[in-house]
ZAVEXMAR-363963 format. One record per atom (N, C-alpha, C, CB): z, x negated, y; residue number from 1; residue in one letter; atom name. Coordinates in Angstrom, 1 decimal. Each point is the difference from the previous one (the first is absolute). Glycine has a CB too. Layout:
// residues N
ATOM       pz       px       py   seq   type   atom
ATOM        Z        X        Y   NUM      a     CA
...
//
This chain:
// residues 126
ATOM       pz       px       py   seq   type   atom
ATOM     -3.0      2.4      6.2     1      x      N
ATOM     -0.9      1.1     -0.5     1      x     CA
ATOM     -0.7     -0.5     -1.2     1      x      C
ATOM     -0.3      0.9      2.3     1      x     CB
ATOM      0.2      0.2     -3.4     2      x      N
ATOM     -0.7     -0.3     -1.2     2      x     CA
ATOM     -1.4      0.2      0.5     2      x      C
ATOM      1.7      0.8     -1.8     2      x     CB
ATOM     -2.4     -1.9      0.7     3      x      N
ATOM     -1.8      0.0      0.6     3      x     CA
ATOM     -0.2     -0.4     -1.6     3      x      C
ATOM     -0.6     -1.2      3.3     3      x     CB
ATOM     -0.8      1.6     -3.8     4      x      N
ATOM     -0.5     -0.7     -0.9     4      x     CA
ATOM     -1.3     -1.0      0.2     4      x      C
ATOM      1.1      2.0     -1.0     4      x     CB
ATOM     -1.4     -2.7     -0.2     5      x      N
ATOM     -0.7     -1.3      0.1     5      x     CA
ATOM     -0.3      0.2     -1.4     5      x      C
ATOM      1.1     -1.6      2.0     5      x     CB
ATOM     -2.8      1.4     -1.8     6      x      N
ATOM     -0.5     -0.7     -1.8     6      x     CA
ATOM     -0.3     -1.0      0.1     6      x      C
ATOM     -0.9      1.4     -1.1     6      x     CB
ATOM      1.2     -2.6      0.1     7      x      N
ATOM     -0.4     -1.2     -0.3     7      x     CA
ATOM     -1.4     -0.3      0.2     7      x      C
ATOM      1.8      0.1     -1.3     7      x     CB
ATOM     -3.0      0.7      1.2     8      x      N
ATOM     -1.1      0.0      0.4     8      x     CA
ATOM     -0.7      1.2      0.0     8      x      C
ATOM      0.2     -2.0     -0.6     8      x     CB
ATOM     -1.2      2.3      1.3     9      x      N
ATOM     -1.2      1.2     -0.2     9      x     CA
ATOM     -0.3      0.1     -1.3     9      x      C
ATOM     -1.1     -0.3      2.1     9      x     CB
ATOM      0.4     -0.5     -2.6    10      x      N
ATOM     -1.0      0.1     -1.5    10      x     CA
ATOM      0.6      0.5     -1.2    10      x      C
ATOM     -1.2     -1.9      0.8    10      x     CB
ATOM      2.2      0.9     -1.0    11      x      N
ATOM      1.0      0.4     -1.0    11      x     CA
ATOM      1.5      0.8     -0.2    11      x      C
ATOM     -1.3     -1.7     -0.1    11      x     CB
ATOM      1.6      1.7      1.3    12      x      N
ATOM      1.4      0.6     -0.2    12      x     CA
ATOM     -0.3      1.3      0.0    12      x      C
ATOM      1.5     -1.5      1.1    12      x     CB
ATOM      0.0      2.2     -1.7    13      x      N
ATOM     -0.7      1.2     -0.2    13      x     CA
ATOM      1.7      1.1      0.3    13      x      C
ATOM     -2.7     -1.0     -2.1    13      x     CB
ATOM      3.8      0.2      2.3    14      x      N
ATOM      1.2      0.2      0.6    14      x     CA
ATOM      0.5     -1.0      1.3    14      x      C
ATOM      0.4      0.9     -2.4    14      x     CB
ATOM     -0.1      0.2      3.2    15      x      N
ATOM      0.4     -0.9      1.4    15      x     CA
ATOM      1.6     -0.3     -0.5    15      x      C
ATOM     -1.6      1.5      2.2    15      x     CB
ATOM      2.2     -2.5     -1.8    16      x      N
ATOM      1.3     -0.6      0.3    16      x     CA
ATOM      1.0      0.3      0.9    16      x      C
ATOM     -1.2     -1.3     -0.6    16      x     CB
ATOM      2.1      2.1      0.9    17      x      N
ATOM      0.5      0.6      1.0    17      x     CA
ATOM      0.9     -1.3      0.6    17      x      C
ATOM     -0.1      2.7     -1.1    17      x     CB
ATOM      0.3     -2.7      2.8    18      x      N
ATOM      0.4     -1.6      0.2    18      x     CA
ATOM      0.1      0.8      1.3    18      x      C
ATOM     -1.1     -2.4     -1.6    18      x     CB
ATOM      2.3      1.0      2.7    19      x      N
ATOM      0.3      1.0      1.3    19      x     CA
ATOM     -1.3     -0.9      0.4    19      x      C
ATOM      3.0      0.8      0.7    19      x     CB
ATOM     -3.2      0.2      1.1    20      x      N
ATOM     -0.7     -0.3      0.8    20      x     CA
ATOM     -0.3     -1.6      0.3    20      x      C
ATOM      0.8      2.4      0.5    20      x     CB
ATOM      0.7     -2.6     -0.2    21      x      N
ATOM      0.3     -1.0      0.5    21      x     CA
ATOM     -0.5     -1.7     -0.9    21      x      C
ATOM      2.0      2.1      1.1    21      x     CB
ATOM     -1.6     -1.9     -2.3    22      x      N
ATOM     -0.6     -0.9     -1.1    22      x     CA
ATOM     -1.4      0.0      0.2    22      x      C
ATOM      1.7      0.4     -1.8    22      x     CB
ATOM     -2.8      0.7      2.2    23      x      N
ATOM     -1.7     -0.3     -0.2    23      x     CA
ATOM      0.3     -0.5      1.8    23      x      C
ATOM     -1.7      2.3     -2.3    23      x     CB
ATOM      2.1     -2.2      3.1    24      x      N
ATOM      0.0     -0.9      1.3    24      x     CA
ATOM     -0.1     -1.1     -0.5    24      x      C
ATOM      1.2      1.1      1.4    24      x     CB
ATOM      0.4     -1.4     -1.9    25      x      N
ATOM      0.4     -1.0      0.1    25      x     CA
ATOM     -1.2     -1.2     -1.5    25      x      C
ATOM      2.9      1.6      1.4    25      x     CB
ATOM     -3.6     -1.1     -1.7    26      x      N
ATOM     -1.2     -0.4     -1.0    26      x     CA
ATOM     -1.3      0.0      0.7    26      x      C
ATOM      1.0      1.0     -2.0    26      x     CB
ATOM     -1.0     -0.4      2.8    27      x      N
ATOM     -1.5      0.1      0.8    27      x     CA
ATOM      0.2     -1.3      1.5    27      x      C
ATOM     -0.5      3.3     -0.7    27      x     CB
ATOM      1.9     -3.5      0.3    28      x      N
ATOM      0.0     -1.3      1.7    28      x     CA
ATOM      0.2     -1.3     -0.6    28      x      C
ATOM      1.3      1.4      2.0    28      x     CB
ATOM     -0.7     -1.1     -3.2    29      x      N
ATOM      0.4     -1.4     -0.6    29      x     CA
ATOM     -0.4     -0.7     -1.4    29      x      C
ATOM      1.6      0.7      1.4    29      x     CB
ATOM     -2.3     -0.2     -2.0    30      x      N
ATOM     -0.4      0.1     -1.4    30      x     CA
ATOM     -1.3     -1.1     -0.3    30      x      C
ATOM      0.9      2.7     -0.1    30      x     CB
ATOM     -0.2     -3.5     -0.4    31      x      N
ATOM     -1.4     -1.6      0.1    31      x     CA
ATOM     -1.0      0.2     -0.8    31      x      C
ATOM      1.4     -1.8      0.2    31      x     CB
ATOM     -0.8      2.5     -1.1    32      x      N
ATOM     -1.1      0.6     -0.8    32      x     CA
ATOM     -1.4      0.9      0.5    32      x      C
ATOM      2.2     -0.1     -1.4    32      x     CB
ATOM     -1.4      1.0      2.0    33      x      N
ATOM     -1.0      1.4      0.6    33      x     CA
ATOM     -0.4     -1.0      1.3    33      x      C
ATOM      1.6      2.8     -0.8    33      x     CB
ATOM     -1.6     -3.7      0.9    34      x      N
ATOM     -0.4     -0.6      1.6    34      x     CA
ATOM     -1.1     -0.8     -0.8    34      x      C
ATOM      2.5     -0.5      1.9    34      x     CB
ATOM     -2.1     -0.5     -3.7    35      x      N
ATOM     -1.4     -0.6      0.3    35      x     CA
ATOM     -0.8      1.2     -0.8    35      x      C
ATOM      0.5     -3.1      0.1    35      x     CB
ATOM     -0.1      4.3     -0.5    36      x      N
ATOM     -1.1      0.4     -0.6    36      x     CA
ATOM     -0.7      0.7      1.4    36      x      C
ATOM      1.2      0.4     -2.8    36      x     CB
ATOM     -0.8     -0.1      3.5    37      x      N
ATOM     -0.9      0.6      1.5    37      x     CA
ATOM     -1.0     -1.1      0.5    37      x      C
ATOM      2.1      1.6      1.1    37      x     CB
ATOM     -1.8     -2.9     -1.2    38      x      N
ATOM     -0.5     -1.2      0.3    38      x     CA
ATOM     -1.3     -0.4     -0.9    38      x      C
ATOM      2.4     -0.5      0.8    38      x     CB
ATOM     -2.3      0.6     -2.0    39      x      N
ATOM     -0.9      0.0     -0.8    39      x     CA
ATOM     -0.7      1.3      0.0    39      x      C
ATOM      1.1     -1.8     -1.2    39      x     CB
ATOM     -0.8      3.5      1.3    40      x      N
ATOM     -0.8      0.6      0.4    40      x     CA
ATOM     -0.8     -0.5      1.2    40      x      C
ATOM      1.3      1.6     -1.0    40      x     CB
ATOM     -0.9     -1.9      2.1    41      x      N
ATOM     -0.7     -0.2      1.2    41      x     CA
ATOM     -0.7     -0.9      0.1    41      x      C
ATOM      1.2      0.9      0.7    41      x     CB
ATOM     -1.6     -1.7     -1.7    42      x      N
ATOM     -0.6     -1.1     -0.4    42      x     CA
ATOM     -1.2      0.3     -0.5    42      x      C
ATOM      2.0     -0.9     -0.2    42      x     CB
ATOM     -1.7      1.8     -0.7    43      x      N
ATOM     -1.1      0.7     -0.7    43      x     CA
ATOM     -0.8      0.6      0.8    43      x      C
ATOM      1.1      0.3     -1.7    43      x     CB
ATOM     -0.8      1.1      2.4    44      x      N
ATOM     -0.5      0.2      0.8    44      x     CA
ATOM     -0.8      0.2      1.0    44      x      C
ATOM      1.1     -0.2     -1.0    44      x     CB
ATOM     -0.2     -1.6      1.4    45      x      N
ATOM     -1.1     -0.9      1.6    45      x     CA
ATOM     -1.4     -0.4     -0.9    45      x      C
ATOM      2.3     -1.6      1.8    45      x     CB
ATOM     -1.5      1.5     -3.1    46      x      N
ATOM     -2.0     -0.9     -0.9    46      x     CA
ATOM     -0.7      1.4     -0.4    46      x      C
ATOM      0.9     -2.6     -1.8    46      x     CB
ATOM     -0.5      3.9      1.9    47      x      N
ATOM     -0.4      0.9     -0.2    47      x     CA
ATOM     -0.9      0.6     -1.5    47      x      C
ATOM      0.4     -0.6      2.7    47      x     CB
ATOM      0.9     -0.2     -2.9    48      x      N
ATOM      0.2      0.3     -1.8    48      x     CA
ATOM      0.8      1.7     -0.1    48      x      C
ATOM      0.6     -3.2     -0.9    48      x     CB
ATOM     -1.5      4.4      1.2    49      x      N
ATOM      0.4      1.4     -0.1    49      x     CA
ATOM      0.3      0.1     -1.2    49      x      C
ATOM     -1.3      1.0      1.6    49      x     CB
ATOM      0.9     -1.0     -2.9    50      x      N
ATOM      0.7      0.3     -1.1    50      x     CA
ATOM      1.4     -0.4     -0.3    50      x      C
ATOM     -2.1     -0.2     -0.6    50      x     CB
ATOM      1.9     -1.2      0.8    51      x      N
ATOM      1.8     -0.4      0.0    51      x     CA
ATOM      0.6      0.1      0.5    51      x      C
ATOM      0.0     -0.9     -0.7    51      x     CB
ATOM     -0.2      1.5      2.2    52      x      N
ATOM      1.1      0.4      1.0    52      x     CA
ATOM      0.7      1.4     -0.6    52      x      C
ATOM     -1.4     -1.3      2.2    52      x     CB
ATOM      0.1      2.3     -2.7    53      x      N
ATOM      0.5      1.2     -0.2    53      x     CA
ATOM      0.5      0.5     -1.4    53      x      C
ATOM     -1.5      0.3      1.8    53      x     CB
ATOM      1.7     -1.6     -2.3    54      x      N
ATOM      0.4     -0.3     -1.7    54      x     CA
ATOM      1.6     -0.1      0.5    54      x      C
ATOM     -2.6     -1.7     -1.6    54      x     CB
ATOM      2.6      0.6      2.4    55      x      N
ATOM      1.6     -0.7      0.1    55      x     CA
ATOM      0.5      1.2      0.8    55      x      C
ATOM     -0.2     -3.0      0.2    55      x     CB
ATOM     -0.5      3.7      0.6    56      x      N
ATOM      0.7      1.0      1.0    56      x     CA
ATOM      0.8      0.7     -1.4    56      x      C
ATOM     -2.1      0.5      2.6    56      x     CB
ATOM      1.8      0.2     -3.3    57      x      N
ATOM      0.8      0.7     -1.0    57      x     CA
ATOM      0.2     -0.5     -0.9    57      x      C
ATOM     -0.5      1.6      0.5    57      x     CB
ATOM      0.3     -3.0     -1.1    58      x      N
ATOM      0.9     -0.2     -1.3    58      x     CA
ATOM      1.2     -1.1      0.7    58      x      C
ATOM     -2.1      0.2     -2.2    58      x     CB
ATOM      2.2     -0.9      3.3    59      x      N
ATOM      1.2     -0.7      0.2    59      x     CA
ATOM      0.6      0.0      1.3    59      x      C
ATOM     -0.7     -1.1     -1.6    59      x     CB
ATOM      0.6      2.4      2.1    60      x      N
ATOM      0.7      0.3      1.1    60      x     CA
ATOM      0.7      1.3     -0.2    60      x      C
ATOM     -1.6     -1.2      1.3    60      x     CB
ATOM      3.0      1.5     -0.7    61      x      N
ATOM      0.7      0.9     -0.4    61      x     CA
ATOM     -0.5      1.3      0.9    61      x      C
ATOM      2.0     -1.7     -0.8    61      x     CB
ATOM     -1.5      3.0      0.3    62      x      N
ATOM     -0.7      1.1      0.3    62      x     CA
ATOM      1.3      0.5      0.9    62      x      C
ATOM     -1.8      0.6     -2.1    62      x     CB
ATOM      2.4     -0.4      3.4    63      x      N
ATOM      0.7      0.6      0.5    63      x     CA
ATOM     -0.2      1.3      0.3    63      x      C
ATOM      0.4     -2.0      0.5    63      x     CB
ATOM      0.7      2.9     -1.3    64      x      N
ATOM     -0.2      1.4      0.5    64      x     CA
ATOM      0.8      0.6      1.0    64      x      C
ATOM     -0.8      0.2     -2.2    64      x     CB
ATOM      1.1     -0.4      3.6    65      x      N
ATOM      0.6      0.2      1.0    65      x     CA
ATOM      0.4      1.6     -0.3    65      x      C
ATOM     -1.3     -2.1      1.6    65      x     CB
ATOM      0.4      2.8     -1.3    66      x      N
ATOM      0.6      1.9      0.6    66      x     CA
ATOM     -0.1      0.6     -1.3    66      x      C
ATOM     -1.2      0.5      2.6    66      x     CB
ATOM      1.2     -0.8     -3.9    67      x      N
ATOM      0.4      0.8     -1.0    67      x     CA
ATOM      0.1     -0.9     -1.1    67      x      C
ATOM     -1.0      2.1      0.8    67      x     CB
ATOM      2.2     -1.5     -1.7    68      x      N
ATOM      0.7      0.0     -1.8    68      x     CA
ATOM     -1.0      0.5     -0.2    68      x      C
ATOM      2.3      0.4     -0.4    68      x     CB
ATOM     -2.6     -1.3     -1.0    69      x      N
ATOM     -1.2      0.0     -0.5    69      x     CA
ATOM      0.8      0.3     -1.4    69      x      C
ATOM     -1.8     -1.6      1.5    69      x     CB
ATOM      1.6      1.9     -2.8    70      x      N
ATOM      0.9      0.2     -1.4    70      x     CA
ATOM     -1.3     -0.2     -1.2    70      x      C
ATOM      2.2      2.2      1.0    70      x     CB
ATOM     -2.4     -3.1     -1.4    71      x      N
ATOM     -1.1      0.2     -0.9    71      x     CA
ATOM     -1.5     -0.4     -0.3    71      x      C
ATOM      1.5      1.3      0.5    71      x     CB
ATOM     -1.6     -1.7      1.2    72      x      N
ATOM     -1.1     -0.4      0.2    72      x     CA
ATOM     -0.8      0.3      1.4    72      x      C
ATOM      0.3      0.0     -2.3    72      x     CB
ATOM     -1.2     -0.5      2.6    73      x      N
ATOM     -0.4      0.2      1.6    73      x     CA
ATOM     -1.2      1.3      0.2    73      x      C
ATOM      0.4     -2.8      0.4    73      x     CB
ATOM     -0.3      3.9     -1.7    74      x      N
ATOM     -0.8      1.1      0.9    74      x     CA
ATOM      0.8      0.7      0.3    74      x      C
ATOM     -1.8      0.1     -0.9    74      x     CB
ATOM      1.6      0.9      1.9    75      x      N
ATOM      0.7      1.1      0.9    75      x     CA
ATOM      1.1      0.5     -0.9    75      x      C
ATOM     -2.1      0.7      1.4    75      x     CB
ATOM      1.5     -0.2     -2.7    76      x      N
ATOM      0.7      0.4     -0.3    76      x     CA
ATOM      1.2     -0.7     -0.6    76      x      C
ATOM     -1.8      1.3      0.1    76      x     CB
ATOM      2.2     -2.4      0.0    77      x      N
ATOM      1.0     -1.0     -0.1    77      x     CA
ATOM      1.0      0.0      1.1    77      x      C
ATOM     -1.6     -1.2     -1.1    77      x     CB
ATOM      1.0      1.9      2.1    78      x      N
ATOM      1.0      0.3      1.1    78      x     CA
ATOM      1.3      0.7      0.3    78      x      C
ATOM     -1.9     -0.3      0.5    78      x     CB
ATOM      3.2     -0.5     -0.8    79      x      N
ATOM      1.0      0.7     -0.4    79      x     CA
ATOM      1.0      0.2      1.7    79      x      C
ATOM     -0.3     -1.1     -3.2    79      x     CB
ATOM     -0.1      0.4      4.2    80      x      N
ATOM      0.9      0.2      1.4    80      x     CA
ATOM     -0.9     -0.7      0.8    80      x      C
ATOM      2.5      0.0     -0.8    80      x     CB
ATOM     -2.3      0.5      1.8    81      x      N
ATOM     -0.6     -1.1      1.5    81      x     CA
ATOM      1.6     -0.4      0.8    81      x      C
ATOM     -3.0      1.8      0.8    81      x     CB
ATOM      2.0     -2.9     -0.3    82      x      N
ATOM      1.0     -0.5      1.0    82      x     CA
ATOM      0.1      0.2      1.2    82      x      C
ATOM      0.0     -1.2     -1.1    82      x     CB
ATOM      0.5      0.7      2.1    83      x      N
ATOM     -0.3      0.6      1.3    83      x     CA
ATOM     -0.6     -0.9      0.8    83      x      C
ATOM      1.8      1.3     -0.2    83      x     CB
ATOM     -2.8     -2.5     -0.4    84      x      N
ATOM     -0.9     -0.7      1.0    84      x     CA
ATOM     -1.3      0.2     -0.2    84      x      C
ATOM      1.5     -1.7      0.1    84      x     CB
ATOM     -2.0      1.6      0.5    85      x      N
ATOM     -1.2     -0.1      0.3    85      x     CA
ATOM     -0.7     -1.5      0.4    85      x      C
ATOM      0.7      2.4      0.4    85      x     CB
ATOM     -2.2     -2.7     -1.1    86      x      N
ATOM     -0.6     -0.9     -0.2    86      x     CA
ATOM     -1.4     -0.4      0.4    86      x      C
ATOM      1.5      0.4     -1.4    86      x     CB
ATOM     -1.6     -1.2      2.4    87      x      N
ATOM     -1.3      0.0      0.4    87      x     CA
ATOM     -0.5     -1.4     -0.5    87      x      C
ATOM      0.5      1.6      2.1    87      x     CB
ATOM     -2.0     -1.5     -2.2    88      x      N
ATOM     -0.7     -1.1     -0.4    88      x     CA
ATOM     -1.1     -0.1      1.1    88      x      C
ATOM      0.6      0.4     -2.6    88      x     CB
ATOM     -0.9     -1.5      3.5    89      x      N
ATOM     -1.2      0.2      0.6    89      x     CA
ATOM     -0.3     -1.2     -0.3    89      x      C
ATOM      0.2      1.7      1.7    89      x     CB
ATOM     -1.8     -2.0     -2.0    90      x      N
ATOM     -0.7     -0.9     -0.8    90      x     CA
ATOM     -1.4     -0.3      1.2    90      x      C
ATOM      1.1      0.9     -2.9    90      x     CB
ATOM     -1.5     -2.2      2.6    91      x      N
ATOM     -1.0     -0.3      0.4    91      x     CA
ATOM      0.0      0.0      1.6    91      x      C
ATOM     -0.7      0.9     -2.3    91      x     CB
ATOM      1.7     -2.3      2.5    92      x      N
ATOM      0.2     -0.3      1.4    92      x     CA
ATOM     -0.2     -1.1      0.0    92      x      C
ATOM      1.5      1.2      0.7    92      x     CB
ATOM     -2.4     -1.9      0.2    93      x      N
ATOM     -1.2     -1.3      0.3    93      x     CA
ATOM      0.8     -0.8      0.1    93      x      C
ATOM     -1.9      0.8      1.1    93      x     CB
ATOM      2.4     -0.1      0.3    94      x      N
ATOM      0.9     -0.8      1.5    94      x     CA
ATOM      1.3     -0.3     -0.3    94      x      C
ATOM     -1.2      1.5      1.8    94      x     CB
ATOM      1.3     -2.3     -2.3    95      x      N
ATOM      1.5     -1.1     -0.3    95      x     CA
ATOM      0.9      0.2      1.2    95      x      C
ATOM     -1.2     -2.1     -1.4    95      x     CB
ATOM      0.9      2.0      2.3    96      x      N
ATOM      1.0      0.3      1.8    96      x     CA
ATOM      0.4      1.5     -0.5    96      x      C
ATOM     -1.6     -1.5      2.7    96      x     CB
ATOM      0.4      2.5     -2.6    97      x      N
ATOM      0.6      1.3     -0.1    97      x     CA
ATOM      1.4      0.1     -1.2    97      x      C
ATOM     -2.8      0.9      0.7    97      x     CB
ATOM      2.1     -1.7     -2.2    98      x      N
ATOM      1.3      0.6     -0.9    98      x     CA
ATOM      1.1     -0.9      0.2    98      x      C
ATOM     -1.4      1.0     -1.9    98      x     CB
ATOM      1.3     -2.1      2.5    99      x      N
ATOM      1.6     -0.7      0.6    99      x     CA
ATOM      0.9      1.0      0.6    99      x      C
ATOM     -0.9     -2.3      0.5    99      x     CB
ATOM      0.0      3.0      0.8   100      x      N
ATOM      0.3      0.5      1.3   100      x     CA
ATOM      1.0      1.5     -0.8   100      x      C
ATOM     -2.9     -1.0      1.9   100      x     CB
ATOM      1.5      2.0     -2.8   101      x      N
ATOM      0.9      0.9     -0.7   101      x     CA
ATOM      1.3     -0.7     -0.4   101      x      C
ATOM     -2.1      1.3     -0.9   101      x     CB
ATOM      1.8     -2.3      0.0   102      x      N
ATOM      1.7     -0.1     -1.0   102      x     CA
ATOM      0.9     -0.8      0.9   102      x      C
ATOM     -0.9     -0.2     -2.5   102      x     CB
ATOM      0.9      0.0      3.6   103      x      N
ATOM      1.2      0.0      1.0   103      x     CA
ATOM      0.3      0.8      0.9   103      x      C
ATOM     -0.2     -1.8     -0.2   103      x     CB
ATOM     -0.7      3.0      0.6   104      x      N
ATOM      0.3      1.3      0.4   104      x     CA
ATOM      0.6      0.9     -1.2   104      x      C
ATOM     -1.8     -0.4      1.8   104      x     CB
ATOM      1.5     -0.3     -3.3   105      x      N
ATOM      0.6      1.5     -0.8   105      x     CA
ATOM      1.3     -0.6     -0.5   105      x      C
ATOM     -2.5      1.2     -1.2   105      x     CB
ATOM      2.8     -2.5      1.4   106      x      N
ATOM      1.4     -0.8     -0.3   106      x     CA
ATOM      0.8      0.3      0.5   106      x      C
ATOM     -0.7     -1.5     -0.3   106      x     CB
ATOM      0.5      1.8      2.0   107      x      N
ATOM      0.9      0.9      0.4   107      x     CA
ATOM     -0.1      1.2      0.6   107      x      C
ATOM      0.7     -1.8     -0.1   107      x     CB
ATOM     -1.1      2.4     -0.8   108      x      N
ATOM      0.3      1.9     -0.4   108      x     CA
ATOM      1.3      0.5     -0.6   108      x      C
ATOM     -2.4      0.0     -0.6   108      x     CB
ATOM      2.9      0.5      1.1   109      x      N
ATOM      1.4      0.3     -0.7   109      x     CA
ATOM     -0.5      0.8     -1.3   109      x      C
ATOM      1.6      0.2      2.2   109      x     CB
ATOM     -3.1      0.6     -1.8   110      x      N
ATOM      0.0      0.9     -1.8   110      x     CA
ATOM     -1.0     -0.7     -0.8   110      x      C
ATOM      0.3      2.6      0.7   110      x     CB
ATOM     -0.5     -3.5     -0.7   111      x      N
ATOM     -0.8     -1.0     -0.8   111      x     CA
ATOM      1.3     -0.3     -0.9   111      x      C
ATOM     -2.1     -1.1      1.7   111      x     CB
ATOM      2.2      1.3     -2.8   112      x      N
ATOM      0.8     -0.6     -1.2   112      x     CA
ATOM     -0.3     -1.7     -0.2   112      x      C
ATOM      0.0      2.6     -1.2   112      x     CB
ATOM     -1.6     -2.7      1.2   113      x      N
ATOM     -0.7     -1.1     -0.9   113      x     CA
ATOM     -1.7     -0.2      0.8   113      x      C
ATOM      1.6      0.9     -2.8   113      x     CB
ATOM     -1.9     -1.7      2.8   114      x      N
ATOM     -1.7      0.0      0.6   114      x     CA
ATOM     -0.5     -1.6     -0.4   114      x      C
ATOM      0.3      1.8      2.3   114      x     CB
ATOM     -0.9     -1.6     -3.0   115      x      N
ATOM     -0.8     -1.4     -0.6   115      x     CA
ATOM     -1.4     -0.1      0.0   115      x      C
ATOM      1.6      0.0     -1.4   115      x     CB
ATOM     -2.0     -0.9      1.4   116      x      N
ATOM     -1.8     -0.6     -0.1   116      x     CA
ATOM     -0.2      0.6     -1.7   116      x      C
ATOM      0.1     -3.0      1.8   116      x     CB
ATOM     -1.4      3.3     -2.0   117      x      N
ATOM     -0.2      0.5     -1.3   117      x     CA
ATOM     -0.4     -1.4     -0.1   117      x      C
ATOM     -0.7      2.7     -0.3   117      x     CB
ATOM      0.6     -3.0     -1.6   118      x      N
ATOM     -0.4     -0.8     -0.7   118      x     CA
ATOM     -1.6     -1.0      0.5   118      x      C
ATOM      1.5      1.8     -1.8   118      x     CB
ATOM     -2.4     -0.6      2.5   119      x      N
ATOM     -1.2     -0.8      0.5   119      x     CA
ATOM      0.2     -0.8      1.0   119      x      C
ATOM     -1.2      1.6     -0.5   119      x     CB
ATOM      2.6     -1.4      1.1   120      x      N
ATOM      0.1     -0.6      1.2   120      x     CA
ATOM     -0.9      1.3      1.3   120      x      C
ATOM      0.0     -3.2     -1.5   120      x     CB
ATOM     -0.6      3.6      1.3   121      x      N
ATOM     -0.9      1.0      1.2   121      x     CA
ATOM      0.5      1.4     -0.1   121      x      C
ATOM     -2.3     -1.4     -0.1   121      x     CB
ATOM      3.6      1.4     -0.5   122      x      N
ATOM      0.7      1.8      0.6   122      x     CA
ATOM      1.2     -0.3     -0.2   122      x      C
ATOM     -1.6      2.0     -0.8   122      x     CB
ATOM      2.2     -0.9      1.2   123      x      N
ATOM      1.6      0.1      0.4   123      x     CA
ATOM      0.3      1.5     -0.7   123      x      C
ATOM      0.0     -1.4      2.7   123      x     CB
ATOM      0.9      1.0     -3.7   124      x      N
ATOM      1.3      1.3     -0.6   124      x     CA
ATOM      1.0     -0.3      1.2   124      x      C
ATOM      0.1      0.0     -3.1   124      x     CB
ATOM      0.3      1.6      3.3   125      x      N
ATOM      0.7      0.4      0.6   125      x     CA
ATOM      0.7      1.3     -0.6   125      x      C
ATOM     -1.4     -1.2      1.6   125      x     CB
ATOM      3.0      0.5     -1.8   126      x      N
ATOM      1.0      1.2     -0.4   126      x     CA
ATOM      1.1      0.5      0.8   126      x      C
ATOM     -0.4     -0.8     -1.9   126      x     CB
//
């Protein structure tokens, strides 16, 4: 399945059209995107808010799961949807609970994808 991706929030201003399967396969294995989450979460724990919410959009990629984007990321750039749907739930304390979710959503047959967000304290779910 075609999905798009921008190189970052701040600056990009065209998404990259790429399969599904390549932003998986970047979001489980990518050493890069692992220490930059690492050094976000770093920041973070010292509760340095400016530069967490600086790096959140200049060096993290923008995954656009349920719609073709052409142009740029307002609506009106919206040239097709896809057929997934995307959940974000943020702001989970309890480390047992979000293990517990992402091995009950691992095996879901309609879970495509389910990952820990960047803070470490929420879970995407595709």
């Amino acid at each position: 399945m075609r999905v798009g991706i921008f190189k970052n929030v701040k600056w990009a201003t065209q998404p990259e059209e790429t399969e599904l399967d390549k932003i998986v396969y970047m979001m489980q294995f990518s050493q890069e995107l692992c220490a930059r989450t690492l050094k976000y979460r770093k920041y973070l724990a010292w509760g340095r808010k400016k530069r967490v919410e600086d790096m959140k959009i200049s060096i993290f990629p923008a995954f656009i799961p349920c719609a073709m984007m052409n142009g740029g990321k307002a609506r009106k750039d919206v040239v097709g949807l896809t057929d997934l749907c995307y959940l974000d739930i943020d702001h989970i304390k309890n480390e047992k609970l979000i293990r517990n979710t992402m091995n009950m959503l691992r095996n879901d047959e309609n879970v495509v994808m389910a990952s820990r967000s960047i803070s470490g304290h929420g879970i995407h779910i595709l």
